[in-house]
N, C-alpha and C positions, 0 to 999 in steps of 0.2 A: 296604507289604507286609512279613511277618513271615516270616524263613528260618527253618526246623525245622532243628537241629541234624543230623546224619547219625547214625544210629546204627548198632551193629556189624553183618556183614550173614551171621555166624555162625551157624549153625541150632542152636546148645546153647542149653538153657534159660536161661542168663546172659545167653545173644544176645538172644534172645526177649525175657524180662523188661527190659533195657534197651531197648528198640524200645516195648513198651510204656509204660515209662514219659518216654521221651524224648514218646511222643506224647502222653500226659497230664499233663506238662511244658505244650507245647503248647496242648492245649482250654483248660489250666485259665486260663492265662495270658490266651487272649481272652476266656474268661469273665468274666474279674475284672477287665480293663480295660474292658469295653464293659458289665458293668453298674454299675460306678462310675462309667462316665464319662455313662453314660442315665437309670442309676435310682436313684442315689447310696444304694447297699446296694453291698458287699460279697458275694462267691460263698455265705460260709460262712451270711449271714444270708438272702442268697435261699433255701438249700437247707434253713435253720428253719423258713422261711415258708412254705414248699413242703409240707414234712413235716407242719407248724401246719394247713395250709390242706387239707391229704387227711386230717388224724387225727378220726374220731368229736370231735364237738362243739369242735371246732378248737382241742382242749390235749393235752397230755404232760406225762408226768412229766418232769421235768427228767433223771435218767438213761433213759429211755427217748430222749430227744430226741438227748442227748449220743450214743447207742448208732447214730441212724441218720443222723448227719449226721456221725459217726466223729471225735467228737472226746472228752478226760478232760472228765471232773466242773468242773473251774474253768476252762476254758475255755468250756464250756459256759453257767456261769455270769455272766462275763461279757458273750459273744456274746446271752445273754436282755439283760443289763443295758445293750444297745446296741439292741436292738429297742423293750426300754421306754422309755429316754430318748427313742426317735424316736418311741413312741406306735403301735408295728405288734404291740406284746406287751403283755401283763400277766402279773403274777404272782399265783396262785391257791393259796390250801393245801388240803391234800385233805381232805376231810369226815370220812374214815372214819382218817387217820392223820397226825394234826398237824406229823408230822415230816416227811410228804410235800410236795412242791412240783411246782405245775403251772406250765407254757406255756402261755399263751392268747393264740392272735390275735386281733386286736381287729380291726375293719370297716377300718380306714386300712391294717394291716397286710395284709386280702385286697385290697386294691385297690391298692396297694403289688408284692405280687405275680403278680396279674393284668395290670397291665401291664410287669412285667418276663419275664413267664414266654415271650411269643412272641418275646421278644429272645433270652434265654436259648436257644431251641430255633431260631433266625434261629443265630445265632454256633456255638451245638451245630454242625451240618451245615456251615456256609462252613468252620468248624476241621478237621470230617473229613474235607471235602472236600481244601482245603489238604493236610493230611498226606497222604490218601489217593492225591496227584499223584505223594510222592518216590518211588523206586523201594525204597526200605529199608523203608519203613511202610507200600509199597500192601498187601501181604497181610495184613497186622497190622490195618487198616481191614477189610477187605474180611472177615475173620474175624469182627468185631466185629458189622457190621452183617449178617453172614449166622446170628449167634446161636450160632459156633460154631466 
């Protein structure tokens, strides 16, 4: 079992903002270990795959991709050059602007993602749940999941 940190129990928005990131501290942390350690990808490549597998014709632009899985330009570049190696991406240029470069999931890569994605959302909920027990984060959850 994994203890959540304490966080300040302040009502100022410094209080707040560290409560929430103490608890995204938290999910991100069993994310990243329990799909490394089930579907040997990485959070950042699950949520390429993610983003690959809901995009029109299963590709992005490589800054578009960077834009929604929030990470720079070479980072992003390499996180593609780690899906290619593993055969779950390809890289595509764009038809109409050569200097463009696409993301394209490949069939290993949606199957890849399809069976990590009910882990993902299994570990999601056990982590909110988790936080949502201490008394510092119950409201900080309960905000979350009430959309508000």
């Amino acid at each position: 079992m994994t203890t959540i940190p304490q966080a300040p129990t302040a009502s100022s928005d410094q209080a707040m903002w560290s409560r929430l990131l103490t608890l995204h501290a938290h999910v991100e942390r069993q994310l990243t270990q329990t799909l490394q350690r089930k579907h040997g990808i990485g959070l950042s490549e699950y949520r390429a795959l993610e983003c690959l597998a809901q995009a029109a014709d299963g590709e992005l632009r490589m800054q578009d991709l960077a834009d929604k899985v929030g990470l720079g330009q070479s980072s992003v570049t390499r996180l593609v050059a780690r899906l290619n190696t593993a055969g779950f991406t390809f890289r595509d240029l764009c038809p109409d602007d050569k200097r463009g470069v696409y993301a394209v999931i490949t069939d290993e890569g949606r199957q890849r993602y399809a069976a990590a994605r009910g882990t993902y959302g299994d570990v999601l909920s056990a982590a909110l749940n988790a936080a949502g027990a201490v008394p510092e984060l119950t409201r900080t959850v309960q905000a979350l999941r009430s959309g508000g």
